[in-house]
C-alpha positions in Angstrom: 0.0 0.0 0.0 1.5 3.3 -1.0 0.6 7.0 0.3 1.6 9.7 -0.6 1.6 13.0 1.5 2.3 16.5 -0.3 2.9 19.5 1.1 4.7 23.0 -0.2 7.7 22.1 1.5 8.6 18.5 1.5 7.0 14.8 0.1 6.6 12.3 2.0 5.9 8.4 0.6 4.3 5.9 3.2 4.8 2.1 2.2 3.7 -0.3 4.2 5.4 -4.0 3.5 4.5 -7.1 5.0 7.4 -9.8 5.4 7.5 -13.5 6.7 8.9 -12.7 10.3 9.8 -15.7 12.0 9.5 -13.8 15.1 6.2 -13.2 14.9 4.9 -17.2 15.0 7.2 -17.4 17.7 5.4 -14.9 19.7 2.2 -16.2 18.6 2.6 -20.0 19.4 4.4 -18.9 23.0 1.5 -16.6 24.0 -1.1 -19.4 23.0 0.5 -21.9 25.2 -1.1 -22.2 28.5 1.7 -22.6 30.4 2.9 -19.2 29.0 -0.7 -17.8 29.6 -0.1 -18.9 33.7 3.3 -17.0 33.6 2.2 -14.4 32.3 -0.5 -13.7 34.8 1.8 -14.7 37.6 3.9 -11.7 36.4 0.5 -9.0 35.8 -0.6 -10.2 39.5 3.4 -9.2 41.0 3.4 -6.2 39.0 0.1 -5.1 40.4 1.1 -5.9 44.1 4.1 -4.3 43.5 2.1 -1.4 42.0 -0.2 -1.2 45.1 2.5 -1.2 47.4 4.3 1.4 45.9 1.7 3.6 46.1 0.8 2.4 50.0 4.6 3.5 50.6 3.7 6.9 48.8 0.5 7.6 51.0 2.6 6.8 54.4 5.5 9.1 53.1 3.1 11.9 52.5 1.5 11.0 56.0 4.9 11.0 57.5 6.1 14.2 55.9 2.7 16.6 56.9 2.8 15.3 60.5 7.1 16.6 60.3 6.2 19.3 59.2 3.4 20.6 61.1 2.2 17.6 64.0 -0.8 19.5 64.9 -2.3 20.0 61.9 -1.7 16.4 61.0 -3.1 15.1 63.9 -6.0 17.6 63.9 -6.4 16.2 59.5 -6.5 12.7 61.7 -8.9 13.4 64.4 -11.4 15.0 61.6 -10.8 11.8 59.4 -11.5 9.6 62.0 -14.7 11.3 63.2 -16.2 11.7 59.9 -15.3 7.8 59.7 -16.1 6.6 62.9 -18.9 3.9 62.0 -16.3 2.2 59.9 -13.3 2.7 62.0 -15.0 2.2 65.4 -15.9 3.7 68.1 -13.2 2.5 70.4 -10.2 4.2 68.1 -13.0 7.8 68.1 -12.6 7.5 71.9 -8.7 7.0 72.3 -8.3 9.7 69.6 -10.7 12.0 71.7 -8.8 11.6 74.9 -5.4 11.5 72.8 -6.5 15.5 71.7 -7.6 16.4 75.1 -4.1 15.8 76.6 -2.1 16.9 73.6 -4.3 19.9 73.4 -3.7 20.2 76.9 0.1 20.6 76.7 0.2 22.4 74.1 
């Protein structure tokens, strides 16, 4: 298949050719075989832990970095997370956290 592309400056020819690539049954009779196929997904399921965890690791570091930087803000970003969440979370951690403010707040 030939194209051909003009402009006022330059012309450009496309062709497109198709060759008996070896390669390419290769591929194709590896990635119908089912051993292959159970690779393969063995390697998408460690690349999306690995994925997951990477961005768990992210999400403590940014934790980690706002409560150095400013610890009461942080803990006050906590204390509001926590209420807003308590039904899930549970009321036990709402209470410790409530009494853990009262003293901080306390001190401060």
């Amino acid at each position: 298949m030939k194209r051909v592309v003009q402009s006022t400056e330059n012309i450009l020819l496309f062709t497109q050719v198709e060759l008996d690539d070896t390669l390419k049954a290769q591929m194709s009779s590896f990635l119908l075989s089912s051993s292959s196929q159970q690779e393969i997904g063995e390697l998408e399921r460690y690349i999306h832990d690995y994925v997951a965890n990477v961005k768990q690791h992210r999400i403590q570091r940014d934790f980690y970095l706002g409560f150095a930087e400013s610890p009461q803000v942080a803990f006050f970003s906590l204390v509001v997370f926590v209420y807003l969440h308590r039904e899930r979370i549970g009321n036990f951690v709402f209470l410790w956290l409530k009494i853990l403010s009262a003293v901080l707040l306390e001190t401060i």
